[in-house]
N, C-alpha and C positions, 0 to 999 in steps of 0.2 A: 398397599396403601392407595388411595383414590387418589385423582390428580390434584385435586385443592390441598390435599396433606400435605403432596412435595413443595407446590406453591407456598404455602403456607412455613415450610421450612427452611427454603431460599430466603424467605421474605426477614428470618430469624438469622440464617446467615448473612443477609446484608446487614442487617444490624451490627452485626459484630465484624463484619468490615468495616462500617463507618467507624466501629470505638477503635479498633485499631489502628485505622489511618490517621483520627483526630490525636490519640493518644503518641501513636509514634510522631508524627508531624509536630508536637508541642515537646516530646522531650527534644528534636532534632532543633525546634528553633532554640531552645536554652541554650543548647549545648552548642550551637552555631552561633547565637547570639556574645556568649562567654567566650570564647575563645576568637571570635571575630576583633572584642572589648580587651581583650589580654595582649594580643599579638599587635593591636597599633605599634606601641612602642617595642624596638628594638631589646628585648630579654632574653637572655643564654638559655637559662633552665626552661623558661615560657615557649622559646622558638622550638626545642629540642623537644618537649612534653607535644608540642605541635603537629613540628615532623614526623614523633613517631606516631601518636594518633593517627595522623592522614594519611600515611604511608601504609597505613594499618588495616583500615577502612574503607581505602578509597581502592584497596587493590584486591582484598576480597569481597567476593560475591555476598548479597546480602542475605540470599539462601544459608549458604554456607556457613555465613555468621550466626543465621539463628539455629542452625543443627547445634556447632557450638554452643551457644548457650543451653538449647535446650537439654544437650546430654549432658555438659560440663559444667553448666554455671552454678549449681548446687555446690556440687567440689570446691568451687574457684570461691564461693562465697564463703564456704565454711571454714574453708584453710584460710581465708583473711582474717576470719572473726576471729579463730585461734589463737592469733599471732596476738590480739589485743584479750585475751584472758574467754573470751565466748564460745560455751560450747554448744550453739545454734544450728540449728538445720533448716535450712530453707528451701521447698518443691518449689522447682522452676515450672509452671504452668504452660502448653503451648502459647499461652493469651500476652503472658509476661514475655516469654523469650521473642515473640515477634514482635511486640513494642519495643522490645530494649536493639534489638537488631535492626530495625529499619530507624528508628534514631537514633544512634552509634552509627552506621553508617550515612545519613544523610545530615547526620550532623555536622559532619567535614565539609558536604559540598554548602552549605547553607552556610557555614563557617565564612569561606569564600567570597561568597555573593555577599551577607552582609560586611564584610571589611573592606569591598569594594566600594560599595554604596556610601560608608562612612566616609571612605577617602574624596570620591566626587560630591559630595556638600563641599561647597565654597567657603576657603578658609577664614572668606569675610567674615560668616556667620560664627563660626567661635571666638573672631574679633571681637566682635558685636555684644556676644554674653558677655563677654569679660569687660567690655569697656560700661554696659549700663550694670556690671556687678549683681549679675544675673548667680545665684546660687549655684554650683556644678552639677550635682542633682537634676534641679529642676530645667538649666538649662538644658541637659541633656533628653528631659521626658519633652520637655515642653518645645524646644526651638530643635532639637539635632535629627531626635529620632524619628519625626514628624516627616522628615525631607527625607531619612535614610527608608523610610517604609515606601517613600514614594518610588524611589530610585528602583528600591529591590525587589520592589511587587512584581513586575511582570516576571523575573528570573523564579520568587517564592512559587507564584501560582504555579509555575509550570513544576516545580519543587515537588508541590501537594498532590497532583498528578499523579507523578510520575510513584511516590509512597503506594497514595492510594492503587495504583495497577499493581505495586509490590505485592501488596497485601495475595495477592491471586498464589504467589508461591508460597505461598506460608500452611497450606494446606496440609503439604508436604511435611509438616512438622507432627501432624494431629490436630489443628486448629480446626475447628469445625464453621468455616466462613463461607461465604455463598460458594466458591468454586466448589468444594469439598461437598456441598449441600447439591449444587446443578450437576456433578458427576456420578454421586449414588442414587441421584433419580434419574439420569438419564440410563445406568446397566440397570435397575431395576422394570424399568418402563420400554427401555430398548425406543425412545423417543428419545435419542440427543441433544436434533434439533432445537424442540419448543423449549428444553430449559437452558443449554446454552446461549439460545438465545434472550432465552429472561437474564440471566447473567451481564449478555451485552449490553440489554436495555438500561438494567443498572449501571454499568459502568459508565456509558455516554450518556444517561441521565445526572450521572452526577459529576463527570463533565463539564458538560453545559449549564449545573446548578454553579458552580467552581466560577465559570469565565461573567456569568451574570453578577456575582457577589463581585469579586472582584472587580468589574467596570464600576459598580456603585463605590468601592472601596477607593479605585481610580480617583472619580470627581470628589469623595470626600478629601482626598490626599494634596488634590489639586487645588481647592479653595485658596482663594487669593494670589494663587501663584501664576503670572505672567512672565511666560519665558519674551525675552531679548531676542527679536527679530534682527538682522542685519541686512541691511540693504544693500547694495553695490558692493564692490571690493573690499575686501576686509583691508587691504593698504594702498598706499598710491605706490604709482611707479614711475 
C-alpha cells in the first residue's frame, strides 16, 4: 500500500479515537455527575451501591475492564435480560466495550471531582435560591452548576486527557483506532518512525486543541465573577 494509503488510514483511526474519547468522556460525566448528585446526602443503600462501584473501578485497570466487557459483556447482558422474561442477544463490539470501559472507570474518579466542586460553592448561594424561591431545578442549571463547572474544569480537562490517551490501549481489544492503524503501517513499511510519529502529532495536537477550549470555557465560566482579595492580616493580634 503506498504511503498516503497508511496516512490516509491513521487519519480514519483518529477518527475513531475522537468518537471514543467524546463518547466514553460523556457516559463518564453522567455517571460521575449522578452519583456525585446522589452521594451529597448521607444514604445506606446510596453510600454502599458507591463503595462498591469505586472500589470496583478505581482498582482495576481500565485495559482490563474492557477485555471484560469485551469477552463477557454479551453473557452478563443476556443472563440480566433473562431474569426479566428477554431472550436477547447482544454483540459487544470493540467500539462499545471501550466506551463503556473508559466511562465505568473514569466515571468514579469524575464522580469525585464533581462532589467536591459542589461542596466548595458557597452555602450562601443555596441560601440565596431558596430565599428569592428560586425553582430547585432551575436553581440548580442556572445559579449551582454554573460555579460547580467553574470549580471542576481544570481537574475535568485534565479528566478528558487523560480518557483520550486511554483510548491508545484499547487497541488491544481489536479496535481499529490510530494506534492500531500507526502499528500495522509502521511492520508493514518497516518505517515506525514517520507514523508513530503522526500518532504523537495527533495526540499533542489534540492536547493543545483541549487546553485552548478550555481557557475560552475558563472566561465564559468566569463572567461576572470577582474573587475577594484580602489584604493584610486575615485577624488582628
Amino acid at each position: 500500500m503506498p504511503l498516503m494509503g497508511f496516512v490516509q488510514q491513521i487519519g480514519t483511526g483518529a477518527l475513531v479515537t475522537i468518537q471514543v474519547a467524546v463518547l466514553a468522556y460523556l457516559l463518564a460525566l453522567l455517571i460521575g455527575t449522578l452519583f456525585a448528585l446522589a452521594t451529597l446526602k448521607r444514604r445506606l443503600v446510596v453510600n454502599i451501591a458507591w463503595q462498591t462501584y469505586a472500589s470496583i473501578f478505581t482498582g482495576v485497570p481500565s485495559l482490563l475492564v474492557a477485555f471484560l466487557f469485551y469477552y463477557a459483556g454479551s453473557g452478563i447482558i443476556s443472563s440480566v435480560l433473562s431474569l426479566a422474561g428477554l431472550n436477547v442477544t447482544i454483540d459487544i463490539s470493540p467500539f462499545m466495550a471501550a466506551v463503556a470501559a473508559l466511562g465505568m472507570v473514569y466515571g468514579a474518579y469524575l464522580a469525585d471531582l464533581i462532589r467536591s466542586a459542589i461542596q466548595n460553592v458557597p452555602p450562601g448561594q443555596f441560601e440565596a435560591t431558596k430565599v428569592l424561591l428560586i425553582p430547585r431545578p432551575a436553581a440548580w442549571v442556572l445559579v449551582i452548576l454554573p460555579q460547580v463547572l467553574r470549580l471542576a474544569l481544570p481537574g475535568m480537562t485534565n479528566m478528558w486527557i487523560v480518557v483520550l490517551k486511554d483510548t491508545a490501549l484499547i487497541s488491544l481489544i481489536g479496535l481499529k483506532e490510530i494506534m492500531a492503524y500507526a502499528k500495522l503501517a509502521s511492520g508493514v513499511t518497516k518505517e515506525p518512525f514517520i507514523y508513530y510519529l503522526l500518532a504523537s502529532a495527533f495526540f499533542l495536537g489534540m492536547t493543545a486543541l483541549t487546553y485552548f477550549v478550555s481557557q475560552r470555557i475558563e472566561q465564559w465560566t468566569r463572567r461576572g465573577y470577582r474573587p475577594v482579595a484580602v489584604k493584610g492580616p486575615a485577624h488582628a493580634l
